[in-house]
GUTIKE-740077 format. One line per 2 residues: number of its first residue (from 1); for each residue z, x, y of N, C-alpha, C. Coordinates in Angstrom, 1 decimal. Atoms other than C-alpha are relative to their C-alpha. Last residue first. Layout:
REM GUTIKE-740077
NUM	Z X Y Z X Y Z X Y ~ ...
END
This chain:
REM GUTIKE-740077
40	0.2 -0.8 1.5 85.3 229.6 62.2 -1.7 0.4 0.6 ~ 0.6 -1.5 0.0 86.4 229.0 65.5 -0.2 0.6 -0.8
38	-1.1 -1.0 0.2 88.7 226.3 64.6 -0.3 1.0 0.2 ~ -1.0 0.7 -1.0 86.6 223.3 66.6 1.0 1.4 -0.2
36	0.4 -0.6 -1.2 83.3 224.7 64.9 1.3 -0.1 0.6 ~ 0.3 -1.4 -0.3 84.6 224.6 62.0 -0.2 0.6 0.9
34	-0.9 -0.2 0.2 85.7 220.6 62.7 0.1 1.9 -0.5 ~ -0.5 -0.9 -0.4 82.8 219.8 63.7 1.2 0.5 0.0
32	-0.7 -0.8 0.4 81.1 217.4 61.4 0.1 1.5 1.0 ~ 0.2 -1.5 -0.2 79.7 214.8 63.5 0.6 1.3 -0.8
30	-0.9 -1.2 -0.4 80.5 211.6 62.2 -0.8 1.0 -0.4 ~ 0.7 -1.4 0.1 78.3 208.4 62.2 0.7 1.0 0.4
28	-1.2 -0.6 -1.2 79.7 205.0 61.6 -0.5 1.3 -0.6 ~ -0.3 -1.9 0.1 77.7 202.4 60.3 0.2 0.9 1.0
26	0.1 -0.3 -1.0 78.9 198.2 59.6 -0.9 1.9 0.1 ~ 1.4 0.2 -0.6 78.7 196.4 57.0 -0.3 0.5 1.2
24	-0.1 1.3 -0.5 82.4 196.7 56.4 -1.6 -0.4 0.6 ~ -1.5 0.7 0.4 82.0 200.7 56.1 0.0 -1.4 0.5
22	0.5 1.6 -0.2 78.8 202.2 55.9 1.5 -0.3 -0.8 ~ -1.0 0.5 0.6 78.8 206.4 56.2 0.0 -2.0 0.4
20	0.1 1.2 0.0 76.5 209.0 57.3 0.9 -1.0 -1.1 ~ -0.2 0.8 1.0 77.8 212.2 58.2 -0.2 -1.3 0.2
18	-0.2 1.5 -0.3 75.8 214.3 60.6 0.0 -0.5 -1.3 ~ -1.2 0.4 0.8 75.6 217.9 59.4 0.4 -1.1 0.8
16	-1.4 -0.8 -0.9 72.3 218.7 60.1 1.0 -0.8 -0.4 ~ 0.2 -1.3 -0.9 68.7 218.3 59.0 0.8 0.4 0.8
14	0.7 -1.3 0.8 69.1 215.7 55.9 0.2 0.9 0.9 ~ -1.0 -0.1 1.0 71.4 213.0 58.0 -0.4 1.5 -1.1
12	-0.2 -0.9 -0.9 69.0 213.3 61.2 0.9 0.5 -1.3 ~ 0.8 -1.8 -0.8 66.1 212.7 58.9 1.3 0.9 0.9
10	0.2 -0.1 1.2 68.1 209.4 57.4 -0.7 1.9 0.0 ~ -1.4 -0.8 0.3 69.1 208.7 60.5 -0.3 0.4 -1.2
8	-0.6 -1.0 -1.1 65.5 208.4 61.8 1.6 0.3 -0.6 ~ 1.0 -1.5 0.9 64.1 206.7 58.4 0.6 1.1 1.1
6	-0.4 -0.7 1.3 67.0 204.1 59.1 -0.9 1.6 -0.4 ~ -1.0 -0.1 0.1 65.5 203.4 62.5 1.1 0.9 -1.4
4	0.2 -1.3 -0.8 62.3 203.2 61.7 1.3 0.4 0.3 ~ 0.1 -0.6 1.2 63.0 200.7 58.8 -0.1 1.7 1.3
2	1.2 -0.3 -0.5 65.0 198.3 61.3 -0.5 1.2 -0.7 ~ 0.2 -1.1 -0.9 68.1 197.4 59.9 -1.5 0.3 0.0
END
């Protein structure tokens, strides 16, 4: 993976609730809205 790249999810991972996750060599980025979704 490209290092700029990484350093960018890596920043978005720190400054908001973007889950980062590496499944099968692969990565899959979830949003945590699920508070937002119940109107909390």
């Amino acid at each position: 993976m490209l290092k700029e790249f990484d350093d960018l999810i890596s920043t978005l991972c720190a400054n908001s609730s973007v889950v980062r996750k590496e499944r099968d060599g692969r990565l899959f980025f979830t949003v945590a809205v699920a508070a937002s979704a119940r109107g909390a």
